[in-house]
Structures are given as structure tokens and as C-alpha cells.
N, C-alpha and C positions, 0 to 999 in steps of 0.2 A: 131553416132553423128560425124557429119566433123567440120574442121576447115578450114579457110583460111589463106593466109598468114597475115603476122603483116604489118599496112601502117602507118606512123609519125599522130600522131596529135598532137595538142595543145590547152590546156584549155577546156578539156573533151569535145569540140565542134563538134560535130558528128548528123546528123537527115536525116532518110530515108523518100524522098519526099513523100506527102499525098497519093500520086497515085502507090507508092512502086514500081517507074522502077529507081528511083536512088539514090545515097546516096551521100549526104556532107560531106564533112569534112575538119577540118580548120589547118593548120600547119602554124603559127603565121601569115605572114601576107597574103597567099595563100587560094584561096580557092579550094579545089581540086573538083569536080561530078565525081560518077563513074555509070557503069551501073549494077546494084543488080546483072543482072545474069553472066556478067562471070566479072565482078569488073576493066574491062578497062576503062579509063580517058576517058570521053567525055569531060570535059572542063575542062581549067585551068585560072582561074583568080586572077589576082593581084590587092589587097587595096593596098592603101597609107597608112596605119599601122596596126600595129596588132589586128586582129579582135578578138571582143572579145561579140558579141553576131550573131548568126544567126537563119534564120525563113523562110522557104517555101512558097509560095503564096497558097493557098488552090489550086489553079488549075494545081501546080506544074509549071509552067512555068515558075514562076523569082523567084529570093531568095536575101533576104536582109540581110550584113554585116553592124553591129552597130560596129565603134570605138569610142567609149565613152569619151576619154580621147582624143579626138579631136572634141571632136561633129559634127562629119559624118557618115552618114550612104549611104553607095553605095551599089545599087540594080544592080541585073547582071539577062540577059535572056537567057533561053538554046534556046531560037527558033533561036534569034540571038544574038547570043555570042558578035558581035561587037556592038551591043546596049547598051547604059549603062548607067546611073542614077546617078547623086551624090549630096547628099540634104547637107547642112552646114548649122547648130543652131548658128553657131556663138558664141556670147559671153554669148548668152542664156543655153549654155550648151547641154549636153545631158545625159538624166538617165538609159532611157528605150524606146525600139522602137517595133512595133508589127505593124505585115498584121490586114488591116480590111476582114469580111468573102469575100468579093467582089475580093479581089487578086489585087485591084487596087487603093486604100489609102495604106498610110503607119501613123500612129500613131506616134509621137515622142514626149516626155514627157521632157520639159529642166529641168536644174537643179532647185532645190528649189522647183518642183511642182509646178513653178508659172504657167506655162499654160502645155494643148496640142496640139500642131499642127498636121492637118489633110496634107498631102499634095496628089493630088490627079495625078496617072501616066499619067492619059489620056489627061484631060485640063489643068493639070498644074496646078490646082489653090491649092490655099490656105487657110483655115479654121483653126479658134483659138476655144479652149473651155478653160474656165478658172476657175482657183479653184480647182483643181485636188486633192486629198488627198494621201501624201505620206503615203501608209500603204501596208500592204503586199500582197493583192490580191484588189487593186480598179478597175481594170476592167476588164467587163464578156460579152461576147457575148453571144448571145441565140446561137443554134446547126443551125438553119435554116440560119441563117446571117442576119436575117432582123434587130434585133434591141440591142442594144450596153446598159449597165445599168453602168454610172461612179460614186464611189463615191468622195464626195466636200465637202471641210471644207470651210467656209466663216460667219464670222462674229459669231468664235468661237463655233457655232454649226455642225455637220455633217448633210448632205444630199446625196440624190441620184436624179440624172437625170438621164432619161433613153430617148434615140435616137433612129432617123428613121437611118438606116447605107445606104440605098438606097440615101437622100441627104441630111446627118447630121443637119435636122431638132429636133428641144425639143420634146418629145414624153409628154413626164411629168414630175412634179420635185416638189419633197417632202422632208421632214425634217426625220430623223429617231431618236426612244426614245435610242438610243446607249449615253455613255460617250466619248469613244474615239473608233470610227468604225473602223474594226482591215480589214474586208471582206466580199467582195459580191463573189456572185455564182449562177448562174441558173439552174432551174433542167435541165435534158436534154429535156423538151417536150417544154422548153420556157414558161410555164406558171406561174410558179413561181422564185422570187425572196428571195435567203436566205443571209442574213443581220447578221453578230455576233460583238459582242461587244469585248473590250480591255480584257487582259485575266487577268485584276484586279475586271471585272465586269461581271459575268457570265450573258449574254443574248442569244439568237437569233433569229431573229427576219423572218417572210415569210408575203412576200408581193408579193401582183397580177401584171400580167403587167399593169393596171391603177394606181396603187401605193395604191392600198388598203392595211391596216394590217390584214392579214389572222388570225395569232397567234404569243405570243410572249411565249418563252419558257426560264426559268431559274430553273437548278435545285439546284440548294443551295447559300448562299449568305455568303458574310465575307470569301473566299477563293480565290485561284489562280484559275479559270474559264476555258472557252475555249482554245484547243490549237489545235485541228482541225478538220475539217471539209469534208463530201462528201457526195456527191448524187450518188445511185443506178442508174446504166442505164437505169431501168424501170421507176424511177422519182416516186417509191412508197414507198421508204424509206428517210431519211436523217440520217449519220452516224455521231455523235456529239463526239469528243475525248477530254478528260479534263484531269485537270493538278491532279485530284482525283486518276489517274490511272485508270476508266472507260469509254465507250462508251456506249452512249447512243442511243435508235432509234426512230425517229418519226417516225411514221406514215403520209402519205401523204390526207386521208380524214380525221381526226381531227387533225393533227397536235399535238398528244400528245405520250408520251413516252411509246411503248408497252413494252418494256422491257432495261435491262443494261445487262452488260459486264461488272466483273470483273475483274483482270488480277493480280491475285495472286501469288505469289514466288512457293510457294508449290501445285503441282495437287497429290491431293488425290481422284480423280476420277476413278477405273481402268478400265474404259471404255472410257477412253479417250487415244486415241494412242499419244503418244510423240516422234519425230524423235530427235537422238541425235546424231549428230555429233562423230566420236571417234576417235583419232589418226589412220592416215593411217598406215593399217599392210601387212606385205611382200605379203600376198595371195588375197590383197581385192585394186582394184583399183576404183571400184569405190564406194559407200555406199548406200544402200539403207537402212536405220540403223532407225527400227523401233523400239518401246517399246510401247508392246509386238509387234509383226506383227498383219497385219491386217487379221482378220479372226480366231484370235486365241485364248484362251480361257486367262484369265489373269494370266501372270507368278506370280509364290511365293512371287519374287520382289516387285510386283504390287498389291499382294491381297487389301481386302479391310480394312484392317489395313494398307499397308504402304502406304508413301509418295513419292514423286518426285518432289525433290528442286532445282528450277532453280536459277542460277546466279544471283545475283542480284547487284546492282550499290550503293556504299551511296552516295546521290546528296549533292552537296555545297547548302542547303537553303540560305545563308546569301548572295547570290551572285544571278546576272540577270540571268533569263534565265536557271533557273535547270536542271537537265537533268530528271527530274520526266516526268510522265503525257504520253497521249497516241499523240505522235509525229507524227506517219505515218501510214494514214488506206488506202482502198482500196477495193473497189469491186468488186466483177467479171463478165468477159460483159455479163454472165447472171444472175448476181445478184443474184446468188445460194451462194456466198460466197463472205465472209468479212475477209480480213489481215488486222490486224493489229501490232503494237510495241508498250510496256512500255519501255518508254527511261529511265526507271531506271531499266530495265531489258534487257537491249540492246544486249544480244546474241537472243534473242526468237521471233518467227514471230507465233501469233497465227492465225488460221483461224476458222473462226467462219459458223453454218448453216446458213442461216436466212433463210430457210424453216420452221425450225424445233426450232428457236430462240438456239440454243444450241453450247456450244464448241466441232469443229470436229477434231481436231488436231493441235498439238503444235511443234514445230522444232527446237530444240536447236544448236546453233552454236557451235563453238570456239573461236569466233569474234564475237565481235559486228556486227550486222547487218545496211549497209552502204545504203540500198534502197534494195526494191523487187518490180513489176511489174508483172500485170498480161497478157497472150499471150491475143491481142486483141480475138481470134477467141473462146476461150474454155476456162474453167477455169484448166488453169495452170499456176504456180508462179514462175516466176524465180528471185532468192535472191542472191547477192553478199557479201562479206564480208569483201573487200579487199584485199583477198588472189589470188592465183594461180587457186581455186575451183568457179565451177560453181552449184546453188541447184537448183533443178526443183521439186515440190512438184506439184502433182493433187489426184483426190480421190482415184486413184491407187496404189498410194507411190509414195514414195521420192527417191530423186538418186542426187549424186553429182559427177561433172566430171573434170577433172584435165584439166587446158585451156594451150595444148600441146605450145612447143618455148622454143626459147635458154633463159637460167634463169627465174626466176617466173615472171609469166605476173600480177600485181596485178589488179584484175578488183574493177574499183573504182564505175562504173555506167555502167547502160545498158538501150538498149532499143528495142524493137519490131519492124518486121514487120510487116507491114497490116496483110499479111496473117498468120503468128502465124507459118512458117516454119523453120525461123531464125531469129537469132536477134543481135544485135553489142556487143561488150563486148569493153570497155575501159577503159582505163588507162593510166597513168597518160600520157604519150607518145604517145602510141601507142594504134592504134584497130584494130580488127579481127572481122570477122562474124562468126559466130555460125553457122549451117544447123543440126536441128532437126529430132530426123528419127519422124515416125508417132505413133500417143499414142498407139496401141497395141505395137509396139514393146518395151515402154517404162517401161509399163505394165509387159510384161514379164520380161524383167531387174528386176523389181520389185519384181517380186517373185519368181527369183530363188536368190536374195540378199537377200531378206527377213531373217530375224530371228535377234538374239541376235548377236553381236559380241565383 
């Protein structure tokens, strides 16, 4: 595993273009592109203040800087560098800005959700959509790019419109049985729409691209409800996370619950492998730190009398926002496996079969766990914790790698490239690229690490 050197960033703003020949990144009011493979500047451009959101065109040819706290966003082009864009909300503000799938609208959302405007690179024009709901995921493109689903509060109820994105024509527009509509989501085939309620009102609701209701699924009532949400890449699942400390799985022909996830403090399973982190010792750099190893019969440790108690969190009940409930899940691009976290068990990243509906392994940290991501190409998880360490977990084992640099590098977020060879590591300042050697060789790390330490 290589490293590269450290480059300045600022406000963890870092995205490898769709097409994975370049990478952004933002040092307050700069935007730097460099080229993936040998990481020289191909362009340098300057906003008129500090940028504080960015986003690729799907075709990789332009990328837009939102300053939020000017309401402008300036789009810049690598075909021609001397090209360049700068749209101004005005006194309408600005919240949030986003490429439509086409690479040739740009979305801007002003303050107060009172509208969105469309603005279009080619003819220049302009289109309003009004009613927008401030909520934490209202809008969802299908994967194809053809049709956009927003949700709208107007006249104290919620609804959903859904658009043609070829000439931001009304597709359809219906009313949804939600209290306070938290998110929409589309599976990834485009054919459904998933819909959840406030996480005072356990709903979720799946509707057709007509605005049919397919099903509406609520599994208990009188508690803290949904806290998140995802769809399998196959688009044959939906992974439901609650504030219960379980997930839930629909099934995508009835739309009903084939089974739950637990996420208990103590595994008393001893067939269930647990990776646990252990302070670093003079002879071992890096970890592959199983319990028991894999393939090997269950230690005395582990028989089927004892236990293994993980970390646990006591949450502020009396206050917003708990840290209970299952906060962050995750599938894998082949939907052979599900991460997820109890944020009231915030050092542990479970992975779950859904082959087999069953728990395949647990990964205890030292830290809380700050985000994990799976490599687009295979299922492998790379998890940060804020520290200096990097954890890579696949069915083969687990390994964690010390992210070399003068003083500890804290990685606060990461992300992938397409191809699953490297990926960015950052912090709060600064980021470096990762270069992955290939899963046999990862494999074997694995199992000359292997055992107890």
C-alpha cells in the first residue's frame, strides 16, 4: 500500500471527477484539478470567496463552486479553462446547489426553500419550481437522468412532483400520507419511489413512477422511528435503520419485512468473527486483529458460554437528536453485504450477509467510528476514525494501516475511486491518495496477521 504526498485542503472538499481522470480540491478560495495519475495541476482557478460546496457535471467537463454566504455559484470548464459561468441569487439567497443528470442545468435552492431555480448552460434560460421542502434529502434523480422526484410542502400538507429533466416539464404530482416528509430516494432501476416520514412518525412509504402507492410499511408506533435509509444496488432490497437500534429489510416483490437486525452490546455468538482493534505493539504495524481468526475453531475465550461486550454510548434521551438508533448503513455494489452503526455503540461497524440474512462480522474500534465506505468495484469497507489509521475489512480479513507524514494525519473522511485502486483520505487540512495493492495480496497480509494479539 502507497502513499502520496500531503496537498492543503479546506472544508474536507475533495471529489474524484465521475470519469476518474481527475481530482478536485478546494483550499478556501481556490479551486485546484489535478490529473489521478501522476497528480499534476492541470488547472487552477480562483472564486471570489471561499468555496464552500463543490460537484462535478456527470460528463466530467465542468464543476460547480457554491459560496453560500454570497449566493454565488461559479462553474469553471477543463475543455476551456477561460470559459466561465457565474450565476448570483441575489437577495433570494442561496442553501444548496446541484448538476442536473444532463451536466447542463444547474439547481439552486435560495434561502427559506421558497423556490428552485433551474438555470440552463446552453440557452441560458431560466425556470422556477416552487414549494420545495426544507428537509434532509428532497431531491432524487433516477440513475438514467431522465426524471427528477421533489419533495413540497404547500398549504401545510407534503407532496411530491416528479419531472421530465430532458425539459423540466410536471411528470406527476401527488399528495403523500407522511406528517412531516423527512426523504425521498429512488431505487436504482428508477422504478420506485421511497418516501419516509419525520422520525416522530415511523412510516415509509413506495410509490411507482405514476405516483401509485405500492406499500406503506410502519413497524411500531408511539416511538422515535426512522433514522435511515438505503437501497441495494440490485434495487431488491430496502435497508430501513431506526431509532430502536434495528434494521429492517423489505423485500422489493411484496414490499414486506423478510427479516430484522439487531445490534446488541454483547455477541454471544462464537461464530461470529469480531475484529478488535488493540493498542499498537512494538512488533505488529499493522492489525489484522481477529476474534477468533477466520477458519478457526472457537477460542476458550469465545466458547459457547462466554460473551463479547462491545462499547457502548449512554445517550442524552432528554435532548434532540440522540445519539441512539442505527445512523449509518450501506451496501455493497454487490449487495452481498450490509454495514452498518448503532450510534449508541459508535466504535463498531457491523456487516451483515443478506445472502444468508445473517451477522458476518463485527469490527470493534478505539474510536468512534467517523464514516465507512464501500470500494465501488468489490465488497471492501474502508472505515476511518479520526485517527492516524486506515481499516480495510473484506471476507478475507481486516488490516489497518498507519497513513505515513510528518505528525499524525487525522483522516476525518474518505472517498473512492471508480475503480476501487485508491481512494483520498482527508483531513482536516490536508489530503493524500491511498494506492491499494490487489485483494490477493491483502488476503495474505491477513493471514500471516491473523490470530490473537
Amino acid at each position: 500500500m502507497n502513499f502520496s504526498e500531503v496537498f492543503k485542503l479546506s472544508s474536507l472538499l475533495c471529489k474524484f471527477s465521475p470519469d476518474g481522470k481527475y481530482l478536485a480540491s478546494c483550499v478556501q478560495y481556490r479551486l485546484v484539478v489535478r490529473d489521478v495519475n501522476t497528480l499534476q495541476i492541470l488547472q487552477l482557478y480562483t472564486c471570489l470567496d471561499q468555496i464552500q460546496h463543490i460537484e462535478w457535471s456527470a460528463d466530467s467537463l465542468f464543476i460547480l463552486c457554491a459560496m453560500y454566504k454570497r449566493g454565488l455559484v461559479q462553474v469553471w470548464s477543463l475543455e476551456q479553462p477561460e470559459w466561465h459561468c457565474k450565476i448570483d441569487e441575489g437577495s433570494a439567497g442561496l442553501v444548496a446547489s446541484c448538476w442536473s443528470p444532463d451536466g447542463r442545468h444547474i439547481l439552486n435552492t435560495t434561502e427559506f426553500h421558497l423556490r428552485i431555480t433551474v438555470w440552463s448552460l446552453c440557452t441560458k434560460s431560466v425556470s422556477y419550481i416552487k414549494y420545495p421542502k426544507a428537509c434532509l434529502q428532497g431531491i432524487t434523480f433516477t440513475r438514467d437522468g431522465r426524471y427528477m422526484a421533489l419533495a413540497e410542502r404547500r398549504d401545510c400538507k407534503d407532496y411530491v412532483s416528479i419531472f421530465v429533466c430532458s425539459d423540466w416539464q410536471l411528470l406527476r404530482h401527488f399528495d403523500t400520507d407522511t406528517q412531516d416528509l423527512t426523504g425521498i430516494e429512488w431505487a436504482p432501476n428508477g422504478c420506485v419511489l421511497a418516501v419516509w416520514d419525520t422520525c416522530l412518525e415511523y412510516k415509509i412509504l413506495l410509490y411507482s413512477l405514476d405516483g401509485r402507492l405500492l406499500s406503506a410499511y410502519s413497524a411500531y408506533e408511539w416511538s422515535l422511528g426512522i433514522k435511515s435509509v438505503a437501497w441495494s444496488p440490485s434495487s431488491q432490497f430496502l435497508a430501513v435503520g431506526s431509532y430502536d437500534g434495528k434494521v429492517r429489510i423489505l423485500n422489493h416483490v411484496t414490499w414486506k419485512m423478510i427479516t430484522e437486525f439487531g445490534h446488541p452490546a454483547t455477541i454471544n455468538n462464537p461464530k461470529i468473527v469480531v475484529y478488535k482493534e488493540a493498542e499498537k505493539s512494538p512488533q505488529l504495524g499493522l492489525g489484522c486483529l481477529s476474534f477468533p481468526p477466520p477458519g478457526a475453531g472457537a477460542s476458550p475465550l469465545l466458547s459457547s458460554e462466554s460473551k463479547f461486550s462491545l462499547q457502548t454510548l449512554k445517550p442524552v434521551t432528554d435532548r434532540a437528536n440522540p445519539k441512539i438508533g442505527i445512523g449509518m448503513l450501506a451496501f455493497s455494489p454487490d449487495s452481498y453485504f450490509l454495514a452498518t452503526r448503532n450510534d449508541n455503540i459508535p466504535n463498531a461497524v457491523w456487516v451483515w450477509d443478506i445472502q444468508k440474512l445473517r451477522l458476518f462480522a463485527v469490527l470493534e474500534q478505539l474510536s468512534p467510528v467517523r464514516t465507512f465506505q464501500w470500494d465501488p468495484q468489490q465488497p471492501r469497507l474502508a472505515i476511518c476514525t479520526g485517527g492516524s489509521r486506515l481499516y480495510l475489512w473484506s471476507p478475507a480479513g481486516c488490516m489497518s494501516v498507519q497513513v505515513p507524514g510528518e505528525g499524525d494525519f487525522a483522516v476525518l473522511s474518505l472517498c473512492w475511486h471508480l475503480s476501487g485502486d485508491s481512494m483520498a483520505l482527508l483531513s482536516k487540512d490536508h489530503v493524500c491518495l491511498c494506492f491499494l495493492e490487489t485483494e490477493a495480496a491483502v488476503s495474505t497480509a491477513c493471514r500471516q496477521l491473523g490470530g490473537h494479539t
